[in-house]
C-alpha atoms as one frame of an Amber mdcrd trajectory, in Angstrom:
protein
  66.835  88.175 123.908  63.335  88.130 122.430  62.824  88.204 118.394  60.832
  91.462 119.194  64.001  93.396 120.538  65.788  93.490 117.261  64.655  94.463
 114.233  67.949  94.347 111.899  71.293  93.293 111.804  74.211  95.929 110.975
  78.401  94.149 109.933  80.869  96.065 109.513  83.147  94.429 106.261  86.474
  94.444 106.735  87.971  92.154 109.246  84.183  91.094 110.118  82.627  89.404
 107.144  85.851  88.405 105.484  89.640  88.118 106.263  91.371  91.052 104.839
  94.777  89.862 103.187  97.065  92.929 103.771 100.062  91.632 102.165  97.693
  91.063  98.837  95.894  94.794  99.071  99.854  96.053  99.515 100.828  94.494
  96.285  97.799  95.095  94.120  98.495  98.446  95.540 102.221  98.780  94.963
 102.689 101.722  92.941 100.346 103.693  95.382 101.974 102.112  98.602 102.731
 105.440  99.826 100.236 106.952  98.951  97.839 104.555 100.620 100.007 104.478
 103.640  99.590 108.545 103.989  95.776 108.293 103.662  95.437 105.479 106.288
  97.444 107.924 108.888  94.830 110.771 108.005  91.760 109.057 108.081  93.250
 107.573 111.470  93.506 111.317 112.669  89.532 112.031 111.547  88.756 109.317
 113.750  89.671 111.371 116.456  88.176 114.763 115.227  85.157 116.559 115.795
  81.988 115.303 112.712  82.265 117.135 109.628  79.670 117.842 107.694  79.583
 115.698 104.693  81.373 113.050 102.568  82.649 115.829 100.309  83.947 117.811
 104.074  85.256 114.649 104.935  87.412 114.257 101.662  89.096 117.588 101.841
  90.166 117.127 104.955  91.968 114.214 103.630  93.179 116.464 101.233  94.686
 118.623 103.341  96.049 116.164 105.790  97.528 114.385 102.716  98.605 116.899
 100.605 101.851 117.896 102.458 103.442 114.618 102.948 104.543 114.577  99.160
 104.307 118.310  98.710 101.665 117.953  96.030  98.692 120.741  94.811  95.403
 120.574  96.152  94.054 119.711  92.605  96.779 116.834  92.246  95.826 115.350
  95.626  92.358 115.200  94.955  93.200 113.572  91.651  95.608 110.947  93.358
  93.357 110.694  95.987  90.083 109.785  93.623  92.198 107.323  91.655  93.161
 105.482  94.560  89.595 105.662  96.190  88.271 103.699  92.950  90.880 101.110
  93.039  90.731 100.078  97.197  87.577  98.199  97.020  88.796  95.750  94.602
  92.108  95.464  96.221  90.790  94.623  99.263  87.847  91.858  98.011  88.486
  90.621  94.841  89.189  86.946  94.510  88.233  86.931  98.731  85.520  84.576
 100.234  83.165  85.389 102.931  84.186  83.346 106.208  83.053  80.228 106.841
  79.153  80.337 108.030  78.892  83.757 106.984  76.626  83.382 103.926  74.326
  80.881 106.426  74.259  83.162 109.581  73.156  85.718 107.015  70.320  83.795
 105.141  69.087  82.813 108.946  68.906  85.955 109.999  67.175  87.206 106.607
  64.574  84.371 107.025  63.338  85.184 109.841  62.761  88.587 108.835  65.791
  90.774 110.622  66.656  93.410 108.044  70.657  93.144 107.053  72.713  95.919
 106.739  76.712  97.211 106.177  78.617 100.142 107.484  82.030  99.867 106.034
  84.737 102.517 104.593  85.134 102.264 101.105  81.961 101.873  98.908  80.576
  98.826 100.652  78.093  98.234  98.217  80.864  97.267  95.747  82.946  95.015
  98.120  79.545  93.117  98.634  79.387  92.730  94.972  83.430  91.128  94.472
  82.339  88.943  97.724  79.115  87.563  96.093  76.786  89.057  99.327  75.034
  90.923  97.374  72.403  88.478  96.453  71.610  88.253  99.879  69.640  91.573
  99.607  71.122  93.762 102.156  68.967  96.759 102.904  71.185  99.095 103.285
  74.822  99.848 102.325  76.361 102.471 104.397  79.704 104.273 103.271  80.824
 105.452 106.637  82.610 107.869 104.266  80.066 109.839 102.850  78.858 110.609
 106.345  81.388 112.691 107.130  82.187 110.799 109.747  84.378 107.427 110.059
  84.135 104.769 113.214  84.155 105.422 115.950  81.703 108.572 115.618  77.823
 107.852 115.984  77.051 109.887 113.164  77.326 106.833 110.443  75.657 104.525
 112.697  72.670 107.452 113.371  72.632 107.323 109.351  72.179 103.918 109.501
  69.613 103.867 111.747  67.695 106.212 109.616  68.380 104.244 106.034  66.749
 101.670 107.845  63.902 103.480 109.152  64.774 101.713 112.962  65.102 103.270
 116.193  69.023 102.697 117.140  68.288 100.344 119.943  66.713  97.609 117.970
  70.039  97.529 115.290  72.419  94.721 116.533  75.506  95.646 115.298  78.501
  93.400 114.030  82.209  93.773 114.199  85.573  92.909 114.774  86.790  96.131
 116.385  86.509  97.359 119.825  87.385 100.972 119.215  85.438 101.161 115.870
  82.430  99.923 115.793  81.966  98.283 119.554  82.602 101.829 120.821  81.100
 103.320 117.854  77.491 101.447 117.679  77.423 102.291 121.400  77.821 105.524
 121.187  74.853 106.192 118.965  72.572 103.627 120.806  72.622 100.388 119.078
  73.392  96.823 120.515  76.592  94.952 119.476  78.178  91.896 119.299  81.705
  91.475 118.453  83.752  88.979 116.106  86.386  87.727 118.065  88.078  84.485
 115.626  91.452  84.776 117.666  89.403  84.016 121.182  87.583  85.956 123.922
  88.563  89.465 124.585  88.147  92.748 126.840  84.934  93.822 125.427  81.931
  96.078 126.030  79.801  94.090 123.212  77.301  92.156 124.970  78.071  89.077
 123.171  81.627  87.732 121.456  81.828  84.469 119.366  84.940  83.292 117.272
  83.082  81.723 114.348  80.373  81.932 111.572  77.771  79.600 111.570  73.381
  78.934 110.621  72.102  78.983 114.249  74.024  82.527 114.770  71.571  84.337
 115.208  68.984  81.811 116.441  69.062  83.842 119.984  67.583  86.725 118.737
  65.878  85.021 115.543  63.095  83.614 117.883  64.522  80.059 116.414  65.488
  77.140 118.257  69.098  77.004 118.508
């Protein structure tokens, strides 16, 4: 790869940037566990519908798809629903660290003038914040949520794409999931790599690696390696 074929770097968060602790998010998320466990099986089903055609669409599906499971009122699903929506980020990242050669591969990638960007479920922006990325000066933040479309769907990678003012085939994009955001960043036209840490896998990505580390991105950096 030549330095002139990509322009910016995309990661998805969770899974990809740091190691999500499940059993932790379950307890700080206790007294919503089945709550939580409800929404996961909905947005799971989005995945797999057609685009809808915003964030606010998006959440009333949810709604819906929710609602019956506990035989609750729109209005007090929504509430429940909100509530819970604040509290994830946190319960996912706070206290967490990056992986290993994460902040490094980053700073590379930023010095040699690649923009950076996430597209993430959950307010992204925020979980940057609790994992101390933010500093890094990502240039965009993409909520795959307020889209109206999760992962797989090209819609939040087109967004992204346009956030960052780049043509979709000059966006590398990062992540830990072949059906997600493999398929997904595909789908819309972008390049992607995929984080593998367990070892090599079936994948369409045109490049897999296991860890974090400075000379990343050297490949595509124009840098010597």
């Amino acid at each position: 790869m030549s330095s002139s074929e990509v322009a910016a770097i995309s990661f998805d968060l969770d899974g990809t940037l740091y190691r999500v602790r499940r059993l932790r998010v379950a307890v700080r998320l206790y007294s919503d566990r089945h709550l939580l466990v409800a929404l996961l099986a909905a947005r799971e089903r989005i995945r797999r519908e057609p685009a809808l055609e915003d964030g606010a669409a998006l959440f009333r599906r949810q709604v819906d798809l929710v609602a019956p499971t506990f035989g609750w009122t729109t209005a007090e699903t929504e509430r429940r629903l909100l509530a819970l929506g604040e509290r994830l980020p946190a319960a996912l990242t706070r206290g967490m660290r990056p992986f290993r050669g994460v902040k490094e591969a980053l700073l590379q990638a930023k010095a040699a003038g690649l923009k950076l960007a996430v597209l993430s479920d959950y307010a992204p922006a925020e979980k940057l914040r609790w994992l101390g990325l933010d500093a890094l000066g990502f240039d965009a933040a993409i909520g795959a949520d307020a889209t109206g479309a999760l992962k797989p769907h090209a819609r939040s990678f087109e967004v992204l794409a346009s956030a960052l003012s780049l043509p979709p085939d000059s966006i590398l994009h990062i992540g830990d999931r072949e059906d997600l955001d493999v398929e997904g960043a595909l789908a819309a036209g972008l390049r992607t790599w995929r984080f593998a840490p367990a070892g090599e896998v079936n994948t369409k990505a045109e490049h897999q690696f296991r860890q974090w580390h400075a000379g990343l991105f050297s490949p595509i950096s124009g840098e010597p390696t």
